[in-house]
C-alpha positions in Angstrom: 0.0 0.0 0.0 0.6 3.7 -0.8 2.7 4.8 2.4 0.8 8.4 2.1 -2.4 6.0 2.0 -1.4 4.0 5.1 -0.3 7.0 7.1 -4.0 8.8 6.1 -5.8 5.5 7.3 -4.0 5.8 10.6 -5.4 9.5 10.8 -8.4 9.1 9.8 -9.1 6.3 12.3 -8.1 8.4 14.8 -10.6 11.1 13.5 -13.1 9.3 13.6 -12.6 7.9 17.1 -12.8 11.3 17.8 -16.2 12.1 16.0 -15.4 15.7 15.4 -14.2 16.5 11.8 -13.7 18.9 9.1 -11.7 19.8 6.3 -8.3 18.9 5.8 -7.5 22.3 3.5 -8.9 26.0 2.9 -7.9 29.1 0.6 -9.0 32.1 1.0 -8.1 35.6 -0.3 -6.8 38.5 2.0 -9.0 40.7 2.5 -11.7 38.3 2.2 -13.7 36.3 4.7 -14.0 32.2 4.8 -16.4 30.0 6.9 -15.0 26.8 8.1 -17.9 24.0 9.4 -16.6 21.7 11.7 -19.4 18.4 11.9 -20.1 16.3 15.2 -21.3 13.5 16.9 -25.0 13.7 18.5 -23.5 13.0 21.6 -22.0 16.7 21.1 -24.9 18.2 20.8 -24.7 20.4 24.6 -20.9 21.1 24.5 -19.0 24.0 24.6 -17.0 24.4 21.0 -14.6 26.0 20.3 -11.4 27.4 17.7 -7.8 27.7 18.2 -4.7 27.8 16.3 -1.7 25.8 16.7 0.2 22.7 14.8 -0.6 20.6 18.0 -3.6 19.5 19.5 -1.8 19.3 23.2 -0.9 23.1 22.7 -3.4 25.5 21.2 -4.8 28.2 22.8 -8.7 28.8 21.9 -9.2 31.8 20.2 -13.3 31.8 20.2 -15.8 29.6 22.4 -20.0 28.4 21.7 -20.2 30.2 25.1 -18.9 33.5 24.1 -19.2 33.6 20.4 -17.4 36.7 19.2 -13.8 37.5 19.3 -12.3 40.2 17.1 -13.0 39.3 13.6 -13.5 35.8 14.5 -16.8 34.5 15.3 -18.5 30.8 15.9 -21.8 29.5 15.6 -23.3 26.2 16.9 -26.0 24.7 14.8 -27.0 21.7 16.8 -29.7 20.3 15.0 -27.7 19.6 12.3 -24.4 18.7 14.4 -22.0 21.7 13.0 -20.4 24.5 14.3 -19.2 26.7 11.8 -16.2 29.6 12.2 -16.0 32.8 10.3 -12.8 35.2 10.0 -13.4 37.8 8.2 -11.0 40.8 6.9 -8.0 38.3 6.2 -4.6 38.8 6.2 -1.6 36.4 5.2 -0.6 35.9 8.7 -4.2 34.0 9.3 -2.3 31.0 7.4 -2.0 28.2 9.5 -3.5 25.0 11.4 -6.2 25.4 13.5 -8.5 23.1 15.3 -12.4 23.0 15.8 -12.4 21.6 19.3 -15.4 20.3 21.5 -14.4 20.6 25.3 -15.1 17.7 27.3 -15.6 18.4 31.0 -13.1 16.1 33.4 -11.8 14.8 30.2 -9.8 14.7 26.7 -11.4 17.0 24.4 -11.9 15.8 20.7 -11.4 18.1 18.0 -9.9 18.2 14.6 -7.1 20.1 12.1 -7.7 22.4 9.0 -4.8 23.9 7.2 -5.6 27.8 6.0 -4.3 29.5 3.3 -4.4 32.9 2.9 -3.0 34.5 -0.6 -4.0 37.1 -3.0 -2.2 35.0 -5.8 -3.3 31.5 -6.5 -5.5 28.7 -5.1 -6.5 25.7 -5.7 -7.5 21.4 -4.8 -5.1 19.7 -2.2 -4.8 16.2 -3.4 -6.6 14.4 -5.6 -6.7 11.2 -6.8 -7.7 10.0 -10.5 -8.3 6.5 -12.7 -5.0 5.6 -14.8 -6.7 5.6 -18.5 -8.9 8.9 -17.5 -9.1 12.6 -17.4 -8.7 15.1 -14.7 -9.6 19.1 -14.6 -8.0 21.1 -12.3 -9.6 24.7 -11.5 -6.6 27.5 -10.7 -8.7 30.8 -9.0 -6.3 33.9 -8.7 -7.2 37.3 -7.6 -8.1 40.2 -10.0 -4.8 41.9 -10.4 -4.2 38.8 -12.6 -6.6 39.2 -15.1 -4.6 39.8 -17.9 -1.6 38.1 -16.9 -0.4 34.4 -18.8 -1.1 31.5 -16.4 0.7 28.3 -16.9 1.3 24.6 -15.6 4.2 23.2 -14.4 4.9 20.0 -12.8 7.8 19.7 -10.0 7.8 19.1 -5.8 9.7 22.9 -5.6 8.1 26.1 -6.9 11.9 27.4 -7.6 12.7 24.4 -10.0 9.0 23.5 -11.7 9.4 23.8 -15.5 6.0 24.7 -17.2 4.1 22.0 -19.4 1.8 24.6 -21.1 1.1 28.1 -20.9 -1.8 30.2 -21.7 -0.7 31.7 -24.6 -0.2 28.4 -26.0 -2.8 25.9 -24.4 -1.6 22.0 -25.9 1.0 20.3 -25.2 0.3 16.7 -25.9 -2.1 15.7 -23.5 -2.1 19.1 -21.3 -4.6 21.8 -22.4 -5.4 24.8 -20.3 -8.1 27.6 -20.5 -8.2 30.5 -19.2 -11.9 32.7 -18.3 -10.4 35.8 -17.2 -14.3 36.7 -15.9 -14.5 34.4 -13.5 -10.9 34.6 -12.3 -9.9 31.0 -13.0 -7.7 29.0 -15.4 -8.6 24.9 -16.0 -6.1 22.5 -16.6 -7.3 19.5 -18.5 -5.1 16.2 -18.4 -6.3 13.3 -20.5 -4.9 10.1 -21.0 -3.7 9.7 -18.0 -1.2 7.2 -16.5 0.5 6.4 -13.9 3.7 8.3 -14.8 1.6 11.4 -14.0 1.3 11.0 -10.3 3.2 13.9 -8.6 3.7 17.3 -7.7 1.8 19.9 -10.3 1.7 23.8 -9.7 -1.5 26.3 -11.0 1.2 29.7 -12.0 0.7 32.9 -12.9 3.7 34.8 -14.8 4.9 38.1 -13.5 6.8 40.4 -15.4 9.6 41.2 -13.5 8.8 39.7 -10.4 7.9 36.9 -8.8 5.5 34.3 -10.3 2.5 33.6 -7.8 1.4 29.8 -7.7 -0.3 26.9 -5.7 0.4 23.2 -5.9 -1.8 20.1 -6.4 -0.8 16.2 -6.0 -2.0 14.0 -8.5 -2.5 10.3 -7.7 -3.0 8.2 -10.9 -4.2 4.6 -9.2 -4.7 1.6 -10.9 -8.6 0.0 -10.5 -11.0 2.3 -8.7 -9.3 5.6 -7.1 -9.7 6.3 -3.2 -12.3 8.9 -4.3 -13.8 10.2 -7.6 -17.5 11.3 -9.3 -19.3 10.0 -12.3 -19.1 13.5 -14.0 -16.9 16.4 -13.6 -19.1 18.9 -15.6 -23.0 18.5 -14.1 -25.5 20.6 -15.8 -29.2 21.7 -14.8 -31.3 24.5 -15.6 -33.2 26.9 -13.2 -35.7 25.5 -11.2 -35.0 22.3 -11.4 -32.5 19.6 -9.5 -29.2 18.1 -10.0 -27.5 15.0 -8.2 -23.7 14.7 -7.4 -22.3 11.4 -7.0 -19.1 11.1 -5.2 -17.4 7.6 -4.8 -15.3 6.8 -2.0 -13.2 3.6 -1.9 -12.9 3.6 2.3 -14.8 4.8 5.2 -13.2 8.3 6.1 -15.0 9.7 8.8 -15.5 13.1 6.9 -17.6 12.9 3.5 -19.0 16.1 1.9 -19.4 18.4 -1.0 -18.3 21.6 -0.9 -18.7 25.3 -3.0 -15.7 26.9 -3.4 -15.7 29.9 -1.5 -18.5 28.6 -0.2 -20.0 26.4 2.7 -20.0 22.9 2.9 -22.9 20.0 3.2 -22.2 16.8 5.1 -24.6 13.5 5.6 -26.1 15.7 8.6 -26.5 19.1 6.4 -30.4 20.1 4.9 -28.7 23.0 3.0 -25.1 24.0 0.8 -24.6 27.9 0.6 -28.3 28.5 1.1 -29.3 26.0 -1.5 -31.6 23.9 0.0 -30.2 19.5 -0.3 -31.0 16.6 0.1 -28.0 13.7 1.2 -27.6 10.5 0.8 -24.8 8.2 1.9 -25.0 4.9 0.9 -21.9 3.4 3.2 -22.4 -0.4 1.7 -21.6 0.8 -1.7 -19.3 3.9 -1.2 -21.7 6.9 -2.7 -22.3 10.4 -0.7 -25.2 11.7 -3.2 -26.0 15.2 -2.8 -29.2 16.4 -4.6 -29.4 20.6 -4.7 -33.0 21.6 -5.5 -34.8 24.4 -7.0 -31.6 25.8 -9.4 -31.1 29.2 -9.8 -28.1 31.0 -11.7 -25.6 32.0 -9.1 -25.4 28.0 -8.3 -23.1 27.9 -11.2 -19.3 27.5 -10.1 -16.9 25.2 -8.8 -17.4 22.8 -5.8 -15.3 20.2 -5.1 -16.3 16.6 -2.7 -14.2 15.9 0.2 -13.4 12.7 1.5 -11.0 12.2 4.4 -7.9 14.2 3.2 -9.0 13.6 -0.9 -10.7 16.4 -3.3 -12.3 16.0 -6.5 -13.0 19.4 -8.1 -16.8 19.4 -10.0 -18.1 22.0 -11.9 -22.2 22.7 -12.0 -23.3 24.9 -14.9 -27.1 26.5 -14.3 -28.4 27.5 -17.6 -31.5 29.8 -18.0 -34.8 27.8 -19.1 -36.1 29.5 -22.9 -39.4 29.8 -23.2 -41.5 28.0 -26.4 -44.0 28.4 -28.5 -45.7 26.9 -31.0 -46.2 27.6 -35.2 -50.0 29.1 -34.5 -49.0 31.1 -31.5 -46.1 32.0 -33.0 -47.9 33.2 -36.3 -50.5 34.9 -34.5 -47.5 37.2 -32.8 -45.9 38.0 -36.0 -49.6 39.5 -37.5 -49.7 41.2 -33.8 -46.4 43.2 -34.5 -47.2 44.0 -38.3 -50.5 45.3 -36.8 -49.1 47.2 -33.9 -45.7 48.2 -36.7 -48.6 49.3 -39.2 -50.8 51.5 -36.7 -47.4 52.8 -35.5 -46.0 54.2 -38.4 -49.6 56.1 -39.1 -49.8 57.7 -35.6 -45.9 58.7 -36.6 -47.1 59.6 -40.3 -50.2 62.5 -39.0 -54.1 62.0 -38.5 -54.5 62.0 -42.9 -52.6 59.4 -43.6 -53.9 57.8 -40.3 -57.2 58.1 -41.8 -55.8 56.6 -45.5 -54.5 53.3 -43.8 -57.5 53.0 -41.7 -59.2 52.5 -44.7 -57.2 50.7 -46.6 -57.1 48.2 -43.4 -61.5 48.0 -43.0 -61.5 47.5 -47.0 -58.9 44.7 -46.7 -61.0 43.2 -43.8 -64.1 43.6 -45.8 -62.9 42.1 -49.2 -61.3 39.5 -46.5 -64.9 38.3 -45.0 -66.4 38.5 -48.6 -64.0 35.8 -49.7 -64.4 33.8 -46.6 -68.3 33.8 -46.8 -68.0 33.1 -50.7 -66.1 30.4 -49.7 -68.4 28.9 -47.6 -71.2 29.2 -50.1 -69.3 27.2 -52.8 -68.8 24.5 -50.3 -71.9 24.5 -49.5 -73.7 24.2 -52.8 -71.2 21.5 -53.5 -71.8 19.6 -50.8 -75.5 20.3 -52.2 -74.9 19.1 -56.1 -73.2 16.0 -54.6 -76.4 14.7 -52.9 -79.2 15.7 -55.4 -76.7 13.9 -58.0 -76.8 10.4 -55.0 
């Protein structure tokens, strides 16, 4: 086995001995705000919870408690009917970066808590660690801040960020089986890998070139795996239109004790969550067959961005595209609105043209009418009498 693998099953048993969990990785932007959720056992439900920062458990010094909920820019909230406690800091700077724990104080005991590793840059973010199907393809999402608009973005592969040479580059998006896209409006650059094998596993960077400075970037780990990955979806790209409801599927190989789908900049939704970033949802974890299903209801526009599904210290990046429902109609209906407009284009130009002329095309429109019904009665009449000569002649 993997000895990354084996170290992250040791972990995660721990975690979930623990029965406090959360994510394993957040970026944010300085100057920006992020919400963390931290999920919990039932048995948690009356505890004190709490935040603190520190890289070990034995020494961190809380920074916020359930109990007294605000403390500087950093705030907590307990939700106990659905088993989270969530933490917000808002107005961040780069020396927020660091581990933290959400903790859940025991009285005359060990508390239980968990680690998240925060990021804060006003260059590049992106997934942790994510593992993929030898034979398949991967996307990788790259967000960067706004200063970085115009900039080239590139892809290189390497463990350092001073020795990574670049695979592809936005001003020239294939290389083999690389491809990258940049949508400068939504302030992220994709990486698409296809093909892939397991010569691809390793170190990757999401860069952003800088004239005369210092390139800005954030690093990924691919694991290609032979046979079914330790996480993974059916579909990358999910599409729905408004009002309606979408599922995402994600596939886990093991029983971490943290499953859930996340927005990017965004909240998160777990087996115990009803909602994701206000988006009403409904979850399903099948554990006998490894599939955390998260169903998002009633669609509207803004749901459209990146998420990504979390299992134990694994990320698989999805993207859900909410298109705008069109409106049809049919031939007749759509006949009888084109005679509407003429009409209403007609009487227009006469009100426009001066009361004579107005009078002139009012005229011209009663003896079209007229001449119109005289045909349509004629037309009748012949029937008729036809329909009469055919019987006498019976």
């Amino acid at each position: 086995m993997d000895p990354l693998m084996l170290l992250f099953l040791l972990i995660a048993g721990l975690t979930d001995a623990d029965s406090v969990y959360t994510v394993s990785r957040v970026s944010a932007w300085r100057g920006g705000s992020v919400t963390i959720p931290c999920f919990y056992d039932d048995i948690f439900k009356t505890h004190v919870k709490y935040w603190c920062r520190g890289r070990q458990w034995s020494s961190c010094p809380p920074i916020v408690h359930s109990d007294s909920p605000q403390e500087g820019k950093v705030s907590i909230r307990d939700d106990p009917d659905q088993q989270v406690f969530t933490l917000t800091i808002n107005s961040l700077t780069a020396g927020d970066s660091g581990t933290y724990f959400c903790g859940v104080n025991i009285s005359g005991g060990s508390d239980v808590g968990d680690h998240v590793s925060l990021s804060v840059t006003d260059g590049v973010s992106t997934v942790g660690l994510v593992p993929v199907q030898r034979g398949g393809s991967v996307t990788i999402p790259c967000f960067y801040g706004d200063r970085y608009k115009t900039h080239v973005k590139y892809w290189c592969r390497g463990r350092q960020w001073s020795s990574c040479p670049p695979i592809v580059h936005s001003d020239s998006p294939q290389e083999g089986n690389v491809s990258i896209r940049d949508d400068p409006d939504q302030r992220v650059f994709t990486v698409t890998i296809n093909n892939l094998t397991t010569g691809d596993s390793g170190y990757y960077w999401c860069g952003v070139e800088i004239s005369g400075g210092s390139d800005v970037g954030d690093q990924v780990h691919l694991s290609v795996i032979d046979g079914s990955p330790w996480l993974s979806v059916d579909k990358q790209v999910v599409r729905g239109v408004e009002g309606d409801s979408i599922s995402v599927q994600c596939r886990y190989k093991y029983d971490y004790s943290q499953r859930m789908l996340c927005k990017i900049g965004g909240s998160c939704a777990s087996d115990r969550s009803v909602s994701l970033d206000g988006r009403p949802v409904l979850i399903r974890d099948d554990t006998v067959n490894g599939v955390f299903s998260v169903t998002m209801r009633g669609l509207e526009r803004k749901d459209t961005g990146w998420y990504w599904c979390a299992a134990g210290i694994w990320q698989i990046p999805v993207h859900i595209t909410v298109s705008q429902t069109t409106p049809t109609t049919t031939s007749t209906e759509q006949g009888g609105n084109n005679d509407k407009l003429r009409w209403e284009q007609v009487l227009d130009a006469a009100l426009k043209a001066g009361t004579g002329v107005l009078y002139l095309i009012c005229t011209i429109i009663a003896t079209e009418l007229h001449w119109s019904s005289c045909r349509k009665r004629g037309s009748n009449q012949r029937e008729a009498e036809g329909g009469a000569n055919k019987k006498q002649g019976s």
